[in-house]
Phi, psi and omega in degrees: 000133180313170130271076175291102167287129154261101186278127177208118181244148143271021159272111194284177157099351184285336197138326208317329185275269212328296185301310187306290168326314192264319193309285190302335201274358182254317154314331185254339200262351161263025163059051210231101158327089173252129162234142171255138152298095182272112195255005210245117194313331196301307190066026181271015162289321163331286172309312168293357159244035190084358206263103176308095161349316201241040186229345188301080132011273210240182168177189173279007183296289185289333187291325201289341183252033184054004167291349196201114162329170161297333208278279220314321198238033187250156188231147159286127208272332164176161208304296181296338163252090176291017170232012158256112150253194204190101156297099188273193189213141157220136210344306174344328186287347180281333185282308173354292215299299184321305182286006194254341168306356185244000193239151167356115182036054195302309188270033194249002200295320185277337166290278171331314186294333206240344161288351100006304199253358200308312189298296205312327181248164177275288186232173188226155187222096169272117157287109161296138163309150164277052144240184169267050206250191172286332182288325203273342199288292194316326200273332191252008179260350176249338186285136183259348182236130152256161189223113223232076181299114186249136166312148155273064172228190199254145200070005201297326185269340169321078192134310208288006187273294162287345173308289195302332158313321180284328175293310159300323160312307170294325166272343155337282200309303208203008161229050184322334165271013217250167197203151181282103195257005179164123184272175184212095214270153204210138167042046166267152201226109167263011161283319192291161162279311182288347145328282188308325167338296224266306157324299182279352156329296190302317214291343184263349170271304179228054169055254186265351184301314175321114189285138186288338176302133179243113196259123201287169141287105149254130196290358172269350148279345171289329202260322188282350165291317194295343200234032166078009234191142175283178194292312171311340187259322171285325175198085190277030171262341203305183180282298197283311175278050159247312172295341221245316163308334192264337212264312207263344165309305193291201267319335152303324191257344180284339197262345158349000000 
């Protein structure tokens, strides 16, 4: 049975695809049955992985309107990592979000849908949208995990105060198993003060939650999206794959 992680912020810009991408590409290269979600309308999980849009059949667009299975639209995410795949998405999916508001147990679709496929993989990894939206609700109502990327920047905690509310909300209501499996500090700069400022903020808010992996700035996880490839494949000496390796230990190991 799988483990579904859901990585989620409702800030853009932490990092959240860049973890959802290299997290599944270290996970599978350790030999591990992966699927990614790309759940976020944006679809750069898609794209950062090689994947031509205007090449897309099916997508989650059709799994969210009961047109298409997960089995229908899921792809192998590249050639050389035989255990990685990927349900891609395209902009469309954000109009979805509207019609689905109309619809039935609305906030259970992504869950029915990934339980289909539950046998097939070690873990399934959902890229969240950066809201609080109906697409965000589903990605934590089908997740037995969240994964919480906070930037070391300025404004780094801003919002995450409801986030997390909402996630308590959500295991009251209607996920009772779901567990907070890790916060995740992003795009740290050990030249800055504020950085370290800012690091030692999260580690004091949520403690033991914190993943000891720190993931830096490097212009070379920036770079590894443009050319379709996890960070391990472009450039796996970097800084940012080395953390991003270390990232898929602790979660083998928080998920035991």
């Amino acid at each position: 049975m799988a483990k579904v992680i859901t990585i989620t912020n409702q800030k853009g810009g932490v990092g959240k695809t860049t973890t959802s991408i290299n997290l599944a590409y270290y996970l599978a290269k350790k030999g591990k049955n992966v699927l990614l979600v790309d759940f976020d309308p944006q679809g750069n999980a898609s794209s950062g992985l090689g994947v031509d849009k205007r090449e897309i059949r099916a997508s989650m667009c059709d799994v969210m309107l009961g047109e298409a299975s997960i089995k229908d639209i899921t792809l192998q995410a590249n050639s050389k990592v035989k255990k990685l795949f990927i349900a891609p998405t395209v902009p469309e999916l954000a109009n979805v979000e509207v019609q689905m508001a109309d619809m039935e147990d609305k906030f259970r679709i992504l869950k029915r849908s990934l339980a289909t496929v539950a046998d097939d993989y070690d873990f399934i990894i959902i890229d969240s949208p950066p809201s609080l939206s109906l697409l965000t609700v589903n990605g934590m109502i089908a997740a037995d995990y969240l994964l919480l990327p906070v930037q070391t920047e300025f404004y780094a905690l801003e919002g995450v105060a409801q986030l997390l509310e909402s996630m308590n909300l959500v295991k009251k209501a209607m996920n009772p198993n779901l567990r907070l499996l890790g916060v995740l500090a992003t795009m740290y700069d050990r030249r800055t003060v504020l950085s370290s400022q800012v690091l030692a903020e999260i580690k004091k808010y949520f403690k033991d939650k914190v993943f000891e992996t720190i993931i830096p700035r490097n212009v070379r996880l920036g770079e590894a999206p443009s050319h379709g490839v996890a960070i391990g494949q472009y450039d796996r000496f970097s800084k940012g794959a080395k953390a991003y390796k270390s990232l898929a230990d602790e979660v083998l190991e928080r998920t035991e």
